[in-house]
MMTF fields as JSON, N, C-alpha, C and O atoms, coordinates in Angstrom:
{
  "mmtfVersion": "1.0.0",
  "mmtfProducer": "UNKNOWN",
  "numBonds": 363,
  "numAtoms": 364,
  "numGroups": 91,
  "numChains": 1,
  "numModels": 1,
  "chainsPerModel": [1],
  "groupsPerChain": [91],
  "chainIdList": ["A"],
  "bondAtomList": [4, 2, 8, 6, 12, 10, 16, 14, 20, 18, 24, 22, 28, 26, 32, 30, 36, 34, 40, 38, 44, 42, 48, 46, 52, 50, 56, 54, 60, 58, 64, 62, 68, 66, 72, 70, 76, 74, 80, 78, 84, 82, 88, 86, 92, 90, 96, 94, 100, 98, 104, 102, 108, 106, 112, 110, 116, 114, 120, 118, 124, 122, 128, 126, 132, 130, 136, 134, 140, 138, 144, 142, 148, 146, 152, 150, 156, 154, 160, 158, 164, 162, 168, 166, 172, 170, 176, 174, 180, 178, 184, 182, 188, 186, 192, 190, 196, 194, 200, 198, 204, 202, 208, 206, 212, 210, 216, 214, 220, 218, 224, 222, 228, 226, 232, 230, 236, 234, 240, 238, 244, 242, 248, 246, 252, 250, 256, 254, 260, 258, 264, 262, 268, 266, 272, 270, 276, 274, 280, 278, 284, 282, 288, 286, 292, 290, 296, 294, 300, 298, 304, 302, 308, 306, 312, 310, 316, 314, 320, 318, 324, 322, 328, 326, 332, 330, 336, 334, 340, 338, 344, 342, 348, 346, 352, 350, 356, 354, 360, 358],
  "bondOrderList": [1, 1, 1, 1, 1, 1, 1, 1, 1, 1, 1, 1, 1, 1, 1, 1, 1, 1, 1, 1, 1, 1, 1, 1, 1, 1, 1, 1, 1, 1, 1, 1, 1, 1, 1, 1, 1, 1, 1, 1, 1, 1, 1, 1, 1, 1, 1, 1, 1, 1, 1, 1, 1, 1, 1, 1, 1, 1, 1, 1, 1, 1, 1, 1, 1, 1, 1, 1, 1, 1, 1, 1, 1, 1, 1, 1, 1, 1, 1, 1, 1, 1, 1, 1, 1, 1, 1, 1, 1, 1],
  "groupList": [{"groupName": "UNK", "atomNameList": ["N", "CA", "C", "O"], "elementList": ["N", "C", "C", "O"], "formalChargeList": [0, 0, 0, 0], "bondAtomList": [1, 0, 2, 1, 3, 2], "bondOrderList": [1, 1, 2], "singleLetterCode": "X", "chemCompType": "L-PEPTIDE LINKING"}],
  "groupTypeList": [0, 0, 0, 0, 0, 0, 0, 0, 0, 0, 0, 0, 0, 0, 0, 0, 0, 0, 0, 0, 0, 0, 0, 0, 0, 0, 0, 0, 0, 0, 0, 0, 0, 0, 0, 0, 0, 0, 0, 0, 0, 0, 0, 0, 0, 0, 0, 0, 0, 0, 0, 0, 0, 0, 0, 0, 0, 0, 0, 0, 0, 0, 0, 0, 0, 0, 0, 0, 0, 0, 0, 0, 0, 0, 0, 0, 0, 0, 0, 0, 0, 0, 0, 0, 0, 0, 0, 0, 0, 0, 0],
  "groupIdList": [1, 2, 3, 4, 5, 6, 7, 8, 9, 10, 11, 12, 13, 14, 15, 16, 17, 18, 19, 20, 21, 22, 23, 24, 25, 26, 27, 28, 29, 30, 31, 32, 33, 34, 35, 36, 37, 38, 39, 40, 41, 42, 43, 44, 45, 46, 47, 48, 49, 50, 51, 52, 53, 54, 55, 56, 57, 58, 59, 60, 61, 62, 63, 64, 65, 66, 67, 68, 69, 70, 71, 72, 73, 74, 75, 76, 77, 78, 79, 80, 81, 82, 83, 84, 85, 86, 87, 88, 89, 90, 91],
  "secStructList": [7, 7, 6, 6, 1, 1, 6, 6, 7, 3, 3, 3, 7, 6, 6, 6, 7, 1, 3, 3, 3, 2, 2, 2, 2, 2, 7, 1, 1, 1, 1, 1, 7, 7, 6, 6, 2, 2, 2, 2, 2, 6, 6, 6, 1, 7, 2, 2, 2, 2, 2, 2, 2, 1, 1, 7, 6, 2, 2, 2, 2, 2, 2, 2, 1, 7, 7, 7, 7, 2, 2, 2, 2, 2, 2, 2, 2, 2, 2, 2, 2, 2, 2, 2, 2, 2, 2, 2, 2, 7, 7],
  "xCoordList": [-13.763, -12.661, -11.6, -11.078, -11.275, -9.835, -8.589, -8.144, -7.821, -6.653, -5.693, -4.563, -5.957, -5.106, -5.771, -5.433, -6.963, -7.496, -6.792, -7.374, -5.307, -4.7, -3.294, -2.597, -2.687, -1.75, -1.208, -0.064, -1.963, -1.12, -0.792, 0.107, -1.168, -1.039, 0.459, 1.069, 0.912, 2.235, 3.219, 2.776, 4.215, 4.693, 6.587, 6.993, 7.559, 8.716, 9.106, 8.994, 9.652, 9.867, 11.094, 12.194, 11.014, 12.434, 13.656, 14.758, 13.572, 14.494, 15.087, 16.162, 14.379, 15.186, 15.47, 16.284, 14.637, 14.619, 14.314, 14.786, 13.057, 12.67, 11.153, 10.705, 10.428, 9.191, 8.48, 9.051, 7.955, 7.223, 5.661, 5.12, 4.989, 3.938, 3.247, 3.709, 2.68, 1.97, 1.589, 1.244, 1.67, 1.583, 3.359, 3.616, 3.924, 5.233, 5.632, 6.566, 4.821, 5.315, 4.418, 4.775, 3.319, 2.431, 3.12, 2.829, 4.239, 4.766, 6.163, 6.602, 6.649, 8.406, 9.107, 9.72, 9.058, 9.759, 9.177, 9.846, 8.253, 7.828, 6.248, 5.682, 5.791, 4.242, 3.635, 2.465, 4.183, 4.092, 4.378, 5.076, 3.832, 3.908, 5.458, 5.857, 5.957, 7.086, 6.432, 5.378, 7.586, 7.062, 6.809, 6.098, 7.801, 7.155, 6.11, 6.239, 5.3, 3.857, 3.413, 3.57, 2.837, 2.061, 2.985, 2.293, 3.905, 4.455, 4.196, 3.563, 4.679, 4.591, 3.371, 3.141, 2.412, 1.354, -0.089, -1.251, 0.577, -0.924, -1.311, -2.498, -0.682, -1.101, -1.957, -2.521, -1.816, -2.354, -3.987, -4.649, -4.216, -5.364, -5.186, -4.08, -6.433, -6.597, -5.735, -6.313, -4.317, -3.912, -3.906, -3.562, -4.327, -4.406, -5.617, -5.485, -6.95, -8.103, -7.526, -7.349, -7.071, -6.638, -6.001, -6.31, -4.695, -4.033, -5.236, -5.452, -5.788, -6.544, -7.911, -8.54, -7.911, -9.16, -8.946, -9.721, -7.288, -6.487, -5.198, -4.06, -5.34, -4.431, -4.362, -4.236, -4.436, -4.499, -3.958, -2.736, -4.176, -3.87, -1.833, -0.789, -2.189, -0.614, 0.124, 1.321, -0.326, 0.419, 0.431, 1.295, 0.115, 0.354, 1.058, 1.752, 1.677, 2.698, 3.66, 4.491, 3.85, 4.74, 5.295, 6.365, 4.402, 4.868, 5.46, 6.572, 4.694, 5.4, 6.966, 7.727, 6.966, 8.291, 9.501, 9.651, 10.228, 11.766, 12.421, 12.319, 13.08, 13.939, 14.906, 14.938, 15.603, 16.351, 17.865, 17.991, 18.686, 20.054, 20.546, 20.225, 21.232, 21.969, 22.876, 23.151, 23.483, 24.301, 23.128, 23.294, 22.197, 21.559, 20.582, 20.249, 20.487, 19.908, 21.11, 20.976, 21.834, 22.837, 23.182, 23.109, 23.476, 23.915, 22.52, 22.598, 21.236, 20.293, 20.14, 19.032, 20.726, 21.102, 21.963, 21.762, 22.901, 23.843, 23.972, 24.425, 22.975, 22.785, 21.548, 21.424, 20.774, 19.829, 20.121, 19.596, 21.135, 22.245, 23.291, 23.607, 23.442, 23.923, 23.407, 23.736, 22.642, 21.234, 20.87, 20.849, 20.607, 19.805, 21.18, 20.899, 22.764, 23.47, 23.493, 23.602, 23.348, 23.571, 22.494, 22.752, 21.031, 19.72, 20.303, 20.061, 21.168, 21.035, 22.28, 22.258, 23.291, 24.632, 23.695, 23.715, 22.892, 22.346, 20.861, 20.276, 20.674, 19.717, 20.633, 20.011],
  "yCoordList": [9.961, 10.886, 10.583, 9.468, 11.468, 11.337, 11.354, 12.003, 10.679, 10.386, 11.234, 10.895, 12.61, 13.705, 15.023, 16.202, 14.338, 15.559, 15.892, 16.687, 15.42, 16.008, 16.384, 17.02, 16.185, 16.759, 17.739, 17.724, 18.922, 20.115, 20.234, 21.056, 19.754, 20.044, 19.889, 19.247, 20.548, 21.148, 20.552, 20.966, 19.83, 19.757, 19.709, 19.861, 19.534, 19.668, 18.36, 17.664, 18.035, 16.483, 16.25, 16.694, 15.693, 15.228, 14.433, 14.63, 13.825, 13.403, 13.692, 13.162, 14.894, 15.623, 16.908, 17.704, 17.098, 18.618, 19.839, 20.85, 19.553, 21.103, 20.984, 19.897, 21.765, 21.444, 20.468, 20.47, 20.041, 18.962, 18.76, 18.726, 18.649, 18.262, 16.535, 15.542, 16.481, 15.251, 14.426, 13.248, 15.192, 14.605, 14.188, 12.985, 14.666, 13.986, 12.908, 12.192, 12.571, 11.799, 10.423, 9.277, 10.757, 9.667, 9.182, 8.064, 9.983, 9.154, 9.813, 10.374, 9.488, 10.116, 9.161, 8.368, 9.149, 8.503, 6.778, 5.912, 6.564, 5.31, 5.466, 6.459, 4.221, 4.208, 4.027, 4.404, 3.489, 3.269, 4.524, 5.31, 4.803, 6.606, 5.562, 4.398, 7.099, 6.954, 5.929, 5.774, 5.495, 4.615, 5.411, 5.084, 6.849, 7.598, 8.272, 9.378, 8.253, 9.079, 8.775, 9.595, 7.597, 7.509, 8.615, 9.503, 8.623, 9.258, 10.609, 11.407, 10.85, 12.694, 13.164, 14.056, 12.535, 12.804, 12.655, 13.059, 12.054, 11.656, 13.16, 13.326, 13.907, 14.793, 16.207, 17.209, 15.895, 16.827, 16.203, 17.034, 15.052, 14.304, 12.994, 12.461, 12.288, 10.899, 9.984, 9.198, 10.18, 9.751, 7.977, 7.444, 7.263, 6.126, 5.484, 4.417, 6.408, 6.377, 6.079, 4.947, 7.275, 7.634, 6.805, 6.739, 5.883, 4.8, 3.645, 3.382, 3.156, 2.332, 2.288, 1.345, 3.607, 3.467, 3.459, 2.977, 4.286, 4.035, 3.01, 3.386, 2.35, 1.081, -0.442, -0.779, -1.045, -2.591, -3.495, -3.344, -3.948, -4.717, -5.027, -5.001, -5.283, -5.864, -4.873, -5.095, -3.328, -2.61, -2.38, -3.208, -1.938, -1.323, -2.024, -1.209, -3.227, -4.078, -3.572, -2.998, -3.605, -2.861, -1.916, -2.069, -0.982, 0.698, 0.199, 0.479, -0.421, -0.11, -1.405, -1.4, -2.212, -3.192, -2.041, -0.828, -3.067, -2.237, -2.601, -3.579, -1.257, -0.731, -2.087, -2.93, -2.194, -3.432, -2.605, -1.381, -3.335, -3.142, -2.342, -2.67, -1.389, -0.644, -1.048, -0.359, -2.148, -2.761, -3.721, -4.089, -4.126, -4.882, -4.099, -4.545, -3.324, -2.031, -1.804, -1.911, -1.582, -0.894, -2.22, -1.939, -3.355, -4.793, -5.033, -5.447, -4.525, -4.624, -3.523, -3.369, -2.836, -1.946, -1.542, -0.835, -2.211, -2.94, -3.672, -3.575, -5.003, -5.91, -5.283, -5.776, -4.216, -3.829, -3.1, -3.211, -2.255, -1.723, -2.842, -2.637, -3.695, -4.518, -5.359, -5.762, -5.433, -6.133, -5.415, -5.815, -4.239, -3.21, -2.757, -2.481, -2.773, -2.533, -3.746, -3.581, -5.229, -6.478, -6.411, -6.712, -5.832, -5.894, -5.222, -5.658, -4.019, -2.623, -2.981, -2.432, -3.945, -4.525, -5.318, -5.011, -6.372, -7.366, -6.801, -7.47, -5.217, -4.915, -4.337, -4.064],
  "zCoordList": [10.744, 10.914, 9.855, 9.842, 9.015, 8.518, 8.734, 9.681, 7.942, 8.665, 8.556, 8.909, 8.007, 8.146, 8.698, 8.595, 9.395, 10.05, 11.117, 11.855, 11.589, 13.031, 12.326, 13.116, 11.103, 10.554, 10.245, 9.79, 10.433, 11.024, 12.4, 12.583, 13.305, 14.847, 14.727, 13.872, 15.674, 15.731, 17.212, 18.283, 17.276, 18.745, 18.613, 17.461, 19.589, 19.475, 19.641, 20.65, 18.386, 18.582, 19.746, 19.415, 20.878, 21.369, 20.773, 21.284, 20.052, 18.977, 18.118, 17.834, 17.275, 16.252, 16.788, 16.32, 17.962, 18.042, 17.972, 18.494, 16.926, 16.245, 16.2, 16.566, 15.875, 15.718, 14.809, 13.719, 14.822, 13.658, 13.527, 14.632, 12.694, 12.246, 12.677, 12.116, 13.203, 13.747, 12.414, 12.519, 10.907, 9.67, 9.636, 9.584, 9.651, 9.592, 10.535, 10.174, 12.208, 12.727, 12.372, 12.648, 11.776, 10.879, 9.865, 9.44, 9.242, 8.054, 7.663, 6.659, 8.904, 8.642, 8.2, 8.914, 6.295, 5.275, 5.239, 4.674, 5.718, 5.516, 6.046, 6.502, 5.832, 5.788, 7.002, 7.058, 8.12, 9.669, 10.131, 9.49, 11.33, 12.023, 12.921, 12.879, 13.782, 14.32, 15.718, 16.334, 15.704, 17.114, 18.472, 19.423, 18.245, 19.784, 19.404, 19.929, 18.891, 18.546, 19.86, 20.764, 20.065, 21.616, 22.664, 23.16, 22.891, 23.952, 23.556, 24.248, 22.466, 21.935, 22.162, 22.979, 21.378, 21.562, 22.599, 22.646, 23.128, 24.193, 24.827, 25.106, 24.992, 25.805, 24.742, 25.182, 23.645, 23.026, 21.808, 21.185, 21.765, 21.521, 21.645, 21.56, 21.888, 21.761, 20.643, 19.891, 20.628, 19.987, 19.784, 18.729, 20.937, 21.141, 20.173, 19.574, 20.121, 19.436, 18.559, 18.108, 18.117, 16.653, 15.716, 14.526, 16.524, 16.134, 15.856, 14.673, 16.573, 16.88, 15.419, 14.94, 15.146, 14.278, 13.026, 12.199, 12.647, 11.076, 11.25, 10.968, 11.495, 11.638, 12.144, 13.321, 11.364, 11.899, 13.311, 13.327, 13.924, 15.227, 14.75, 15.402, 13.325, 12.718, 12.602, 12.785, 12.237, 11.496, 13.336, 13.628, 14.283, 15.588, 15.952, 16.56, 16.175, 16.506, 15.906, 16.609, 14.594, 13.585, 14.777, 15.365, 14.987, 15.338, 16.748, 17.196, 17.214, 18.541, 18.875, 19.843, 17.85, 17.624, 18.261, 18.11, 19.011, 19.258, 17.454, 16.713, 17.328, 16.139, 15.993, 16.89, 14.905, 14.608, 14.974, 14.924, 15.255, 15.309, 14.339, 13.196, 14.458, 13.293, 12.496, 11.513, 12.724, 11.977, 11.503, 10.34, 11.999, 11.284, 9.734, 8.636, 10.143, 9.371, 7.933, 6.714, 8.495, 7.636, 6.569, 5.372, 6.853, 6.305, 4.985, 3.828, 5.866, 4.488, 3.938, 3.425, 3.869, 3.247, 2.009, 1.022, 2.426, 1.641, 0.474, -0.666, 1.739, 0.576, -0.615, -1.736, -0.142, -1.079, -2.282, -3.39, -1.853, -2.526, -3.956, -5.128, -3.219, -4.185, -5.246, -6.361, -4.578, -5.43, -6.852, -8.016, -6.249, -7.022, -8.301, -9.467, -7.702, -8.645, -9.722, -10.937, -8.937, -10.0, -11.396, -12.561, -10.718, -11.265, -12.538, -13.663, -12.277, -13.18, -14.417, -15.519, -14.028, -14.428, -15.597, -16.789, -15.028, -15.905, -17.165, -18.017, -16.723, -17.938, -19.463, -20.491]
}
């Protein structure tokens, strides 16, 4: 099975609100699917399979990890930000 053979399927995300693509909740802006995929999706395919057969035991921990603090978020952010200006100062 491929791993974008369920990426058009269509559902209303509760979080953003609007409709979305099951390809967007596989890779909304990063390489890990959203962590509520299991919930969104169970009712419309084996999404559990599905996880299970394109993703590592490590990367599924990944997904289902509670989110980091927002200030903790935002601080590496920051610092990534700064970094990236020192990098650009020193070429």
């Amino acid at each position: 099975m491929s791993i974008e053979e369920h990426d058009e399927r269509k559902i209303r995300c509760r979080m953003l609100g609007h409709e979305l693509t099951f390809g967007y909740c596989r890779r909304p802006g990063r390489d890990l699917p959203c962590a509520k995929i299991f919930d969104c999706w169970h009712e419309t395919f084996n999404v559990d399979d599905f996880i299970r057969e394109h993703y590592s035991q490590e990367q599924i921990q990944q997904i289902l990890a509670p989110p980091k603090p927002k200030v903790t978020s935002l601080l590496e952010l920051i610092q990534q930000a700064q970094k990236n200006a020192t990098d650009a100062d020193s070429k």
